[in-house]
Backbone as CSV, one residue per row, in Angstrom:
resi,resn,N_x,N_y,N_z,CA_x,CA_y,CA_z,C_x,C_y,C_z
1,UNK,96.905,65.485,158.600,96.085,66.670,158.791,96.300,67.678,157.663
2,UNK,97.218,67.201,156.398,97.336,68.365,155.660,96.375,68.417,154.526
3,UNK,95.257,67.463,154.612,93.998,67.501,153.691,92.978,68.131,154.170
4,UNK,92.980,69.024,155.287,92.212,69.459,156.225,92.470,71.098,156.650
5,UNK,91.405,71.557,156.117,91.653,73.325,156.202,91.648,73.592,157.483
6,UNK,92.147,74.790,157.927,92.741,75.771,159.049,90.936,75.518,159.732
7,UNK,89.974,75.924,159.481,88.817,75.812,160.332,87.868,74.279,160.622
8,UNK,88.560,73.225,159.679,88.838,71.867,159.919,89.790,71.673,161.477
9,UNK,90.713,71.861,160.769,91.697,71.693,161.846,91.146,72.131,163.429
10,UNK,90.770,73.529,163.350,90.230,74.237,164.642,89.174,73.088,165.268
11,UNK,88.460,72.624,164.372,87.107,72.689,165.123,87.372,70.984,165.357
12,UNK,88.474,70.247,165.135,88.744,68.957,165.259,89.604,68.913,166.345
13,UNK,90.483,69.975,166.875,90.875,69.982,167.720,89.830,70.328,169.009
14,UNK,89.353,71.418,168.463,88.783,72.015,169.799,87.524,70.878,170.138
15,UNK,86.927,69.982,169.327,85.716,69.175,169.697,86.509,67.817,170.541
16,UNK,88.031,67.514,169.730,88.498,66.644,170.507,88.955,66.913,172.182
17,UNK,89.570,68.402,172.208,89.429,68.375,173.654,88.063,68.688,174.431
18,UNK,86.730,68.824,173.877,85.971,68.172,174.388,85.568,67.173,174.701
19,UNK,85.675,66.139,173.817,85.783,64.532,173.939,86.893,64.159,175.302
20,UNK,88.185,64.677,174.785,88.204,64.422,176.122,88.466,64.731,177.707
21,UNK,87.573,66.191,177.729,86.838,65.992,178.916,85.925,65.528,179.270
22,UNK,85.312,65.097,178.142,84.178,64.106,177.966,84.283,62.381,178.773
23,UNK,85.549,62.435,178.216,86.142,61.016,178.499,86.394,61.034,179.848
24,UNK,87.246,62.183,180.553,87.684,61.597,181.602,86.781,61.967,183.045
25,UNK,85.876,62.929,182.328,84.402,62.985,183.427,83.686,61.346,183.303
26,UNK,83.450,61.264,182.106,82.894,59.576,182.297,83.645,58.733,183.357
27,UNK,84.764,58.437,182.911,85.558,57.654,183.644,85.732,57.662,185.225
28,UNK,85.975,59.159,185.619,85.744,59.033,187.024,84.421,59.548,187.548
29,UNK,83.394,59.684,186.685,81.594,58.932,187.106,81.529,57.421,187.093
30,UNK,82.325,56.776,186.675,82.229,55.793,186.520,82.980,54.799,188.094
31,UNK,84.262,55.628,188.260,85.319,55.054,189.073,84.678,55.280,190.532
32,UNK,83.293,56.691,190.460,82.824,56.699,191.591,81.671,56.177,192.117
33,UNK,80.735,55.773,191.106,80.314,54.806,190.826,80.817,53.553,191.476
34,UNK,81.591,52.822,191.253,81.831,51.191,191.119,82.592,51.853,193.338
35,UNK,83.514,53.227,193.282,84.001,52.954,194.881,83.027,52.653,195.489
36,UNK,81.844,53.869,195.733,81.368,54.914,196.625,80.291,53.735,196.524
37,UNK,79.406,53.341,195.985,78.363,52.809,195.426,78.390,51.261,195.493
38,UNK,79.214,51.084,195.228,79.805,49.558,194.582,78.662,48.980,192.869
39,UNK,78.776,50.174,192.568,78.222,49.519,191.345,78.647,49.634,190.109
40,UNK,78.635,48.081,189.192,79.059,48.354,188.345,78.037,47.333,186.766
41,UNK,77.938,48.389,186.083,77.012,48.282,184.791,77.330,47.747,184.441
42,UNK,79.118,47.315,183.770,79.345,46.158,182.630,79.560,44.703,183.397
43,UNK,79.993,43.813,182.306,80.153,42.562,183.112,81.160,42.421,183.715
44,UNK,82.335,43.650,183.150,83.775,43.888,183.406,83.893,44.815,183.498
45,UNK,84.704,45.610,184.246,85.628,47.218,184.056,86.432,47.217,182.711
46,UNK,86.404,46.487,181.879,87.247,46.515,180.831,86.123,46.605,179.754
47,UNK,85.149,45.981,179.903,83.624,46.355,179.030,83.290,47.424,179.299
48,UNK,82.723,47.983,180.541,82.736,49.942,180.703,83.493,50.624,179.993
49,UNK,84.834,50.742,180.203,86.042,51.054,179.726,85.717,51.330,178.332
50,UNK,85.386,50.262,177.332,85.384,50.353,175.889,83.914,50.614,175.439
51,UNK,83.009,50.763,176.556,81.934,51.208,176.245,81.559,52.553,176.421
52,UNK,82.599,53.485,177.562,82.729,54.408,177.111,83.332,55.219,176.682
53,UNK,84.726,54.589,175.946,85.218,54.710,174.831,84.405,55.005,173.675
54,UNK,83.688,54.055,173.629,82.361,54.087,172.210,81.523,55.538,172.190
55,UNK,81.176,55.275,173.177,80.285,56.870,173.811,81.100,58.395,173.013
56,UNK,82.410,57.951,173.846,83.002,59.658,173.200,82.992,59.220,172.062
57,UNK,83.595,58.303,171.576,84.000,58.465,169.967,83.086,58.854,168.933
58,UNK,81.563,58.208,169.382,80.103,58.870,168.557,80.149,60.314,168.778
59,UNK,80.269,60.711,169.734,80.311,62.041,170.125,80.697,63.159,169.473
60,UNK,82.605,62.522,169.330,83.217,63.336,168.562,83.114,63.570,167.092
61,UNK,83.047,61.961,166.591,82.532,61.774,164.992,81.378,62.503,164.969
62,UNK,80.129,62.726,165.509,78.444,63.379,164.918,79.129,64.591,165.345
63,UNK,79.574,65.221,166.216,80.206,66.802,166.550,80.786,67.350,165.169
64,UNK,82.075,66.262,165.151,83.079,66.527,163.469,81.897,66.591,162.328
65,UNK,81.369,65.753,162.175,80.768,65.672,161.218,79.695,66.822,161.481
66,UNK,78.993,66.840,162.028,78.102,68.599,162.285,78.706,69.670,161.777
67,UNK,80.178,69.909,161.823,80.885,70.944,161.535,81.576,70.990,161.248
68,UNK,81.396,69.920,159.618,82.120,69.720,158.610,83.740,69.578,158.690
69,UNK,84.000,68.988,159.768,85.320,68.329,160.301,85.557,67.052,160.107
70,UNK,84.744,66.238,160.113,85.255,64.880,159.759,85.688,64.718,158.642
71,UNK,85.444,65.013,157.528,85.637,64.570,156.224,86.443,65.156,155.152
72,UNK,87.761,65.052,154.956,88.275,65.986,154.203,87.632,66.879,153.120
73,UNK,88.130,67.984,152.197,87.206,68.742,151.298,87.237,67.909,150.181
74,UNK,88.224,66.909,149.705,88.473,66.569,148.348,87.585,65.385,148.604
75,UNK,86.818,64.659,149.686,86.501,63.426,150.360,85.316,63.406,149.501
76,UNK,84.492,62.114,148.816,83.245,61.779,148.463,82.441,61.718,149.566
77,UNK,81.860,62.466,150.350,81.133,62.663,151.426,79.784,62.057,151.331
78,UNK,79.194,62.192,150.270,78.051,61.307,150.216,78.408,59.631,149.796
79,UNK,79.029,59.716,149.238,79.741,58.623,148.919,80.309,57.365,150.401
80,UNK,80.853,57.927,150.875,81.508,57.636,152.262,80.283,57.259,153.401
81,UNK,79.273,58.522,152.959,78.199,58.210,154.257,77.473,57.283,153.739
82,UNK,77.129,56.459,152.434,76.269,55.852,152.003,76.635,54.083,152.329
83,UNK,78.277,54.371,152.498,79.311,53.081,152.863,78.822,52.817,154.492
84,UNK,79.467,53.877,155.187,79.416,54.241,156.666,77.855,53.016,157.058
85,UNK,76.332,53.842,156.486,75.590,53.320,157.008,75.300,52.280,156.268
86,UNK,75.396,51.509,155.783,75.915,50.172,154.883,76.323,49.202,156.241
87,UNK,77.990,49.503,156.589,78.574,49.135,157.719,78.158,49.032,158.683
88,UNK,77.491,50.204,159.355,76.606,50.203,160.296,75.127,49.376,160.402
89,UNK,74.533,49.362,159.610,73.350,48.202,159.551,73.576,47.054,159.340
90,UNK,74.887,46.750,158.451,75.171,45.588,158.932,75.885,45.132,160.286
91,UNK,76.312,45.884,160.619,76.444,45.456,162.354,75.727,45.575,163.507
92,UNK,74.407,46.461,163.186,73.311,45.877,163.727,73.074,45.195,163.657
93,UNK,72.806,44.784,162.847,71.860,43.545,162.008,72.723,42.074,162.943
94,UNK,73.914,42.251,162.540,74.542,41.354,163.058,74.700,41.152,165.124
95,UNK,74.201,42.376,165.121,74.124,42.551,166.756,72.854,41.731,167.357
96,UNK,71.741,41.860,166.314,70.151,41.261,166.724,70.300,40.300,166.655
97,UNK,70.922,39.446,165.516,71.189,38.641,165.081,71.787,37.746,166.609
98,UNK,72.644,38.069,167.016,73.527,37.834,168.295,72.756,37.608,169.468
99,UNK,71.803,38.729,169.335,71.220,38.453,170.715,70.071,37.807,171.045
100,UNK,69.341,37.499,168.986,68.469,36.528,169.537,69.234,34.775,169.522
101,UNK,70.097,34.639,169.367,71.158,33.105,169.065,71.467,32.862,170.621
102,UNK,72.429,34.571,171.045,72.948,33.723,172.402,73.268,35.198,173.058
103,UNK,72.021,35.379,173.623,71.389,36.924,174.473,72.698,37.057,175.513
104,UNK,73.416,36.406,175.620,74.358,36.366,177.255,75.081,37.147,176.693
105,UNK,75.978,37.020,175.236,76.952,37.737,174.785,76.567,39.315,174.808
106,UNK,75.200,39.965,174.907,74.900,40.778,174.812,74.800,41.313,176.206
107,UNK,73.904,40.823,176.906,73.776,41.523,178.321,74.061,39.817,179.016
108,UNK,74.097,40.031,180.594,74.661,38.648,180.917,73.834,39.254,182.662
109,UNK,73.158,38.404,183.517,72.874,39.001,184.656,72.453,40.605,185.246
110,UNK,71.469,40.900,184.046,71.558,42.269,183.611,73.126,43.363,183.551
111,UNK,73.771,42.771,183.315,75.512,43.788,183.029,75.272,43.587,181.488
112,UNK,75.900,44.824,180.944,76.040,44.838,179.440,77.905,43.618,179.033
113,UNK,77.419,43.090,178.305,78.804,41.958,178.142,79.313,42.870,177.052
114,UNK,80.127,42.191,176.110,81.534,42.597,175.393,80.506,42.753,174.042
115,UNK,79.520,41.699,174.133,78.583,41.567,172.853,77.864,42.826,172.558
116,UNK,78.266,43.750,173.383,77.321,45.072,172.957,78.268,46.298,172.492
117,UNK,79.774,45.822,172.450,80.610,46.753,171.634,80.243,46.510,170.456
118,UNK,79.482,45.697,169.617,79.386,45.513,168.620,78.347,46.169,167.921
119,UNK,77.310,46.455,169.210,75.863,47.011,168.663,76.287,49.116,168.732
120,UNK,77.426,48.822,169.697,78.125,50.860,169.937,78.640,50.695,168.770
121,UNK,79.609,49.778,168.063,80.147,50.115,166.864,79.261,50.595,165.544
122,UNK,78.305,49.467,165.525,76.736,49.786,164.677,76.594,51.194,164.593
123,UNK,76.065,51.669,165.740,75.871,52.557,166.457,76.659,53.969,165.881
124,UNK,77.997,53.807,165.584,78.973,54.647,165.775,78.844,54.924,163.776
125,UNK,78.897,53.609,162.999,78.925,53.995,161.807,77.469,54.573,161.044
126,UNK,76.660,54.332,161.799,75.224,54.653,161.302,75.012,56.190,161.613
127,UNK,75.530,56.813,162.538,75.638,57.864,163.313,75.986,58.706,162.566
128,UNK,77.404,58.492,161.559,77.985,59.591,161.331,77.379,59.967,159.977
129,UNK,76.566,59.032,158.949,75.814,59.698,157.998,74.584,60.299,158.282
130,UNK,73.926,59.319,159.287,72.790,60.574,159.503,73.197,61.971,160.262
131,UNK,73.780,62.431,160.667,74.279,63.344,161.205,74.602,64.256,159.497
132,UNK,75.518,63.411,159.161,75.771,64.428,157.823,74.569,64.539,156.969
133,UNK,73.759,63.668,156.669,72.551,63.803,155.883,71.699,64.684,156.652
134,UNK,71.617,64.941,157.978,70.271,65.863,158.528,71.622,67.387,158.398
135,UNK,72.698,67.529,158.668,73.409,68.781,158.445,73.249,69.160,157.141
136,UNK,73.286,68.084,155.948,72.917,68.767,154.622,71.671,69.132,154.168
137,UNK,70.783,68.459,155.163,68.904,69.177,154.960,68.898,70.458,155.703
138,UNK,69.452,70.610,156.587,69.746,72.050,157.192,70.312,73.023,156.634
139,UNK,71.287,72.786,156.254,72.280,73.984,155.384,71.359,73.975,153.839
140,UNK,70.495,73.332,153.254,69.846,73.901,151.799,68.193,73.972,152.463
141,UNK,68.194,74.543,153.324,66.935,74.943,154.157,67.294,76.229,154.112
142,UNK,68.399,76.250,155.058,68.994,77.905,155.264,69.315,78.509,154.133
143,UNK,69.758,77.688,153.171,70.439,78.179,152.015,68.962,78.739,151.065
144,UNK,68.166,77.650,151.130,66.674,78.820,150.851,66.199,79.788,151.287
145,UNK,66.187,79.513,152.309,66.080,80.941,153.123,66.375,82.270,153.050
146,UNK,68.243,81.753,152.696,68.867,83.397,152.625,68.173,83.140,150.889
147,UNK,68.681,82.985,150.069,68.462,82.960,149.043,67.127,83.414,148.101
């Protein structure tokens, strides 16, 4: 954390303890869900589990990244996001790919299977450049503005 300024720091903390109250409201929507209800979305409680794991973690990364928290100051930021969604389309890609070969790994008896952590991961790296690319069309909008 020592590449990371004092209002870095703040706003990475304070978004993470949103995440996780984020997290542990999911979890027991979830736990009341599967009692009260008897229902349950993944194919496993251990697929929920890491699926909404996935959930906060986009959350917190597009939050950080909104407010210039994710990325250190010395960091190639465009650089990084150009990798990020690189990574990310290719794990889409590789997700479609998946589900038109062998659709079960993806969803299975309508439950989401394990095959769809792969399409949240997609998901998760594609996320965090557009997030930074629409925050940098915003800030030289405003920056015209005042200017």
């Amino acid at each position: 954390m020592k590449q990371y300024d004092e209002y870095q720091k703040l706003m990475r903390y304070k978004y993470g303890y949103y995440s996780f109250i984020y997290l542990i409201s999911l979890l027991a929507l979830n736990y009341i869900l599967g009692l009260f209800f008897n229902f349950q979305w993944g194919a496993s409680k251990e697929t929920e589990m890491l699926i909404i794991m996935f959930v906060v973690a986009i959350f917190f990364a597009n939050i950080s990244v909104y407010h210039n928290a994710y990325f250190r100051k010395k960091d190639d930021k465009k650089g990084y996001s150009w990798l990020l969604l690189i990574v990310g389309l290719l794990g889409l890609y590789t997700t479609y790919q998946t589900f038109l070969v062998r659709p079960e790994e993806i969803m299975i008896n309508g439950k989401i299977n394990e095959g769809a952590t792969q399409f949240f991961s997609g998901i998760l790296f594609v996320s965090i450049p557009i997030t930074y690319f629409i925050k940098n069309k915003i800030d030289e909008k405003r920056e015209r503005k005042e200017g």
